[in-house]
N, C-alpha and C positions, 0 to 999 in steps of 0.2 A: 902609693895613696891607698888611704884604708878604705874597701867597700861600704859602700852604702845605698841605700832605697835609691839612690838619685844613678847608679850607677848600672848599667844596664850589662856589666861581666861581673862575675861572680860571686859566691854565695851569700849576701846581704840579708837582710829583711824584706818579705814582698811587699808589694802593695799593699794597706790593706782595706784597698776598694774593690781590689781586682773581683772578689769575690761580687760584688756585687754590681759589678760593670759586667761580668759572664752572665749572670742571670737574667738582666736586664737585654741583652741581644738575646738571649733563648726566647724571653719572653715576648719582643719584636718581633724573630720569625716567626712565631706559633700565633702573633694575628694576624701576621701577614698573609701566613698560610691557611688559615679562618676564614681573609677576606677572599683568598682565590677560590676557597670553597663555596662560601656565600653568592660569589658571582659565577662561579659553574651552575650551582643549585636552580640560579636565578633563568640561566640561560635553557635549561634543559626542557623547561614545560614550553617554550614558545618555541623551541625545535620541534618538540611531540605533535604541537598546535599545528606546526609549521608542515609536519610528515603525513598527519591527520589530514588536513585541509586539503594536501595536493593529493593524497589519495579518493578522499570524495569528489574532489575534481576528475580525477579522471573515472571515478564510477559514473558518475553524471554524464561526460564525453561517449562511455559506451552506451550509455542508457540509450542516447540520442541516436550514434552512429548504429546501435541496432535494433532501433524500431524504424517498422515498417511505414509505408504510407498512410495506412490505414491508420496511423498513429497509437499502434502500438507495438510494444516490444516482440519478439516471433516466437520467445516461450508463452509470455499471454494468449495471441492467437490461437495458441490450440486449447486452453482453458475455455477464452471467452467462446469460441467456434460448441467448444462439448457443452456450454452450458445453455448454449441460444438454441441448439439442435436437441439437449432435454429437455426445454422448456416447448418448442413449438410442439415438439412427440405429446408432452401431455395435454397439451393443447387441441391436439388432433383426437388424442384418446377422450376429451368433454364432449367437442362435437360430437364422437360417435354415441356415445351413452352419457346418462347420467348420471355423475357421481356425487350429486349436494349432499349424501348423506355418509359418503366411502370418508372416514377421517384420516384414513393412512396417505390416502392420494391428496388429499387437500392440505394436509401438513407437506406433504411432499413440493406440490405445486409452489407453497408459502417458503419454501425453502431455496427452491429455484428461483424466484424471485427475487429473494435475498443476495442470492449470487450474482444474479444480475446488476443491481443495483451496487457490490460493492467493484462489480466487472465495469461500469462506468467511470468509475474515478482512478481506474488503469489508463483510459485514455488520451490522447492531448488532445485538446479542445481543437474546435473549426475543424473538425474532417467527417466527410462523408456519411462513416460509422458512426461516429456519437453524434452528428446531428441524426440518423434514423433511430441511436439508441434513443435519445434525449426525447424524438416524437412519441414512440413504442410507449415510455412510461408515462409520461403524459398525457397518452389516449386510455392507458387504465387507469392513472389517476382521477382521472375527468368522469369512469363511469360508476355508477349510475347517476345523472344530471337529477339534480335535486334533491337529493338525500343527504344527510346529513354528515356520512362517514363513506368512503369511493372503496371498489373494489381492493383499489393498491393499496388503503390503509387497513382493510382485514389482513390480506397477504403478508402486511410487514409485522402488521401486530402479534399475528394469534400463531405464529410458528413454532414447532414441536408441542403445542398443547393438545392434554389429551380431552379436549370439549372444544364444541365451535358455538359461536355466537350465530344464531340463527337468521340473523339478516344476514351472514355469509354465506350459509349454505341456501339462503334464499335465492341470491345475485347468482350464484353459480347454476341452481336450477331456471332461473332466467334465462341464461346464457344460452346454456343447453337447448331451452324452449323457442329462445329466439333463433338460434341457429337450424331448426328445425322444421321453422316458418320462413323466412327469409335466406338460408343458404348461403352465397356470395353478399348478399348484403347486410349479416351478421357481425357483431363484433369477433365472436373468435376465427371468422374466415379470416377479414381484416387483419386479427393481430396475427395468427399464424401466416400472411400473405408478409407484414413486414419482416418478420422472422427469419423468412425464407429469402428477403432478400440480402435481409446482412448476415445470415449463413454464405449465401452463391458473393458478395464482394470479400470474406474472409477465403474461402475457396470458389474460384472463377468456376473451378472444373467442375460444378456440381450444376451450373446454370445450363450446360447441356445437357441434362439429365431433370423433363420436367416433371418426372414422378419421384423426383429424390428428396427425404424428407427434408 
């Protein structure tokens, strides 16, 4: 029997689709293997999402398992402790003298403030400390009763300026004058008196020691 196309042994004429049935499965794998890239691609950001998220969970988990009671973390305590223990010191340095005119120490003081204030929103709310911090600013925010602008908002305002508005350095020779007439019933004994106590619950060990700033 003579060869031919229909014969599947020897040398006949090929197909001639073949050519275009080989193309046609090339060109099937090559989306098939498109589509498994397309869904690797698709898979990869919600694994990242996925590595990302459990990671900030467990940052979150240490946050928590290492703060303290005082509700805060135990490298902040030694921030908030050094800033509440500079702030009382120049507190104690107005009592003694008067500085409404010194602009280095009033920028200074304005600066420690600052710290303060951004040392409160370190802590978790309802505990001991930030209820005395929360009072602390509050009884400078509150002074002077009547005026239009309070001590706390010179302090937050006028920080690193090389001029003070003079109703600041007024309130500060205030301070001084009232501290001078009245003593323990002064606002800066007051504030340095809360100072010192949430210095001594950051470190207990200093509450036996009653000359420790």
């Amino acid at each position: 029997m003579p060869d031919s196309f229909q014969n599947p042994i020897g040398g006949g004429p090929k197909d001639p689709f073949e050519k275009y049935r080989i193309e046609k499965i090339e060109k099937d794998k090559d989306r098939d293997a498109e589509k498994k890239m397309m869904r690797w691609g698709e898979g990869k950001p919600h694994s990242a999402f996925a590595a990302y998220f459990l990671l900030l969970f467990k940052k979150i988990l240490d946050l928590f398992e290492n703060t303290t009671e005082r509700g805060l973390g135990v490298s902040a305590e030694i921030d908030v402790q050094e800033h509440l223990t500079l702030l009382k010191a120049a507190i104690e340095t107005l009592k003694a003298e008067d500085h409404s005119q010194d602009v280095a120490f009033l920028n200074r003081l304005s600066s420690l403030w600052h710290q303060i204030l951004e040392d409160l929103l370190r802590f978790r709310k309802k505990t001991a400390l930030a209820n005395h911090m929360n009072a602390f600013i509050k009884s400078v925010q509150s002074y002077p009763e009547g005026k239009e602008h309070s001590f706390a908002y010179y302090l937050s305002e006028y920080a690193g300026q090389t001029w003070l508005p003079f109703p600041y350095m007024e309130m500060l020779k205030q301070l001084w004058a009232e501290h001078q007439k009245l003593h323990e019933g002064s606002h800066l004994h007051q504030w340095s008196s809360t100072l010192k106590e949430m210095i001594q619950m950051l470190d207990p060990e200093k509450s036996k020691d009653p000359d420790s700033p």
